[in-house]
C-alpha positions in Angstrom: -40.3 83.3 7.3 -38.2 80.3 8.9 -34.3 80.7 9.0 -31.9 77.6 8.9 -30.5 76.9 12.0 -28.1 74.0 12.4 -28.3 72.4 16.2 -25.3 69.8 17.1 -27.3 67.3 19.7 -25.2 65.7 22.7 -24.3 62.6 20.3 -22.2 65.4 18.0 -24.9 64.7 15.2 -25.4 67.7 12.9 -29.4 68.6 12.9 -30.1 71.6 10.3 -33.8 72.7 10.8 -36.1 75.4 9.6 -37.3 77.9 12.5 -40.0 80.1 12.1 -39.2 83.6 13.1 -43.1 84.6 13.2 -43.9 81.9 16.4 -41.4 84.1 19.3 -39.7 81.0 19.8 -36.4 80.5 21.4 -33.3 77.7 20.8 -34.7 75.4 23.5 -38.3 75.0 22.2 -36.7 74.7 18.6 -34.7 71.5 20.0 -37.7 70.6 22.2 -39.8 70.6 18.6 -37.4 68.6 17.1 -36.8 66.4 20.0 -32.7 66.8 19.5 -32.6 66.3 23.7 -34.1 63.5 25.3 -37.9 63.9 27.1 -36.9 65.9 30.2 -33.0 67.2 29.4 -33.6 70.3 28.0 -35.5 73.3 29.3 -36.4 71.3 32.6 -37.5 74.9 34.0 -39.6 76.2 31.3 -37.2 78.4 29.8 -37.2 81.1 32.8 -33.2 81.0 33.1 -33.6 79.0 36.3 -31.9 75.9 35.2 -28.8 75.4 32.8 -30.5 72.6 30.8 -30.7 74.4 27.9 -27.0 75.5 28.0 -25.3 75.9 24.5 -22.2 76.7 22.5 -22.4 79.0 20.5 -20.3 78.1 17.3 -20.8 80.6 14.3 -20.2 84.3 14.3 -23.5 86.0 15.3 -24.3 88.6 16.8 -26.4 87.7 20.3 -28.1 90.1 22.3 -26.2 91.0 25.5 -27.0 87.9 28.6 -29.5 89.2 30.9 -28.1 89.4 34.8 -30.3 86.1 35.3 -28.8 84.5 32.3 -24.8 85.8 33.3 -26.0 84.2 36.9 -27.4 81.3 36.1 -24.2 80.1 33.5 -21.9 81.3 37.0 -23.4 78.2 38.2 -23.4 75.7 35.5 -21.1 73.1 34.6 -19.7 72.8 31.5 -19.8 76.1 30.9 -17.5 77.7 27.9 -16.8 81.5 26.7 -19.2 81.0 23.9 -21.9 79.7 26.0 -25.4 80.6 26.5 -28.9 79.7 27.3 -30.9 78.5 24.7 -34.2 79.4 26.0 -33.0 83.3 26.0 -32.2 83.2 22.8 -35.3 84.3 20.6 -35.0 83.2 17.1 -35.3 86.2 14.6 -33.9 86.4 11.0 -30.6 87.9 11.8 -30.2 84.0 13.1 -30.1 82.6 9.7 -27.3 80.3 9.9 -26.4 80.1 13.4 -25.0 76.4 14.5 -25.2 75.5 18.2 -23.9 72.7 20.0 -25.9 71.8 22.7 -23.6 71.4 26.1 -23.4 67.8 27.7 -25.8 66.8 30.6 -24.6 67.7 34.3 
């Protein structure tokens, strides 16, 4: 099953795109996928929480799973960083995402 997910690229463009929930795939390979971020701007690490690349805004009313200590850690060092803001490589989509818009956070 995919869920709609609506990704706002660093231009402020709106980008709404089907995600499959069945493929354990997170917010930063969806973007990767869809190539909303430049070759080499977005999940620079891999998606291990070791870089802020994939940093987003989150900006609908979801529920997210609680930031892991490397996730709270890694944000402590990021620029840009906002109250709603997480990584997008921990956040695995599932259907309870249906919906969700993120903005993806500027470059450093």
């Amino acid at each position: 099953m995919d869920v709609k997910i609506t990704i706002i690229d660093r231009d402020g463009e709106k980008h709404t795109v089907d995600a499959p929930t069945d493929m354990a795939m997170n917010i930063m390979e969806l973007v990767r996928s869809y190539e909303l971020a430049p070759e080499g701007t977005i999940g620079v690490c891999g998606g291990m929480a070791m870089c802020a690349s994939c940093q987003c805004y989150i900006q609908s009313h979801h529920e997210l799973h609680e930031k892991s200590d490397d996730e709270e850690a890694m944000l402590s060092e990021a620029f840009n960083v906002e109250e709603n803001s997480r990584l997008g490589c921990q956040i695995q989509i599932t259907e309870n995402l249906e919906g969700l818009v993120v903005e993806l956070a500027p470059e450093e």
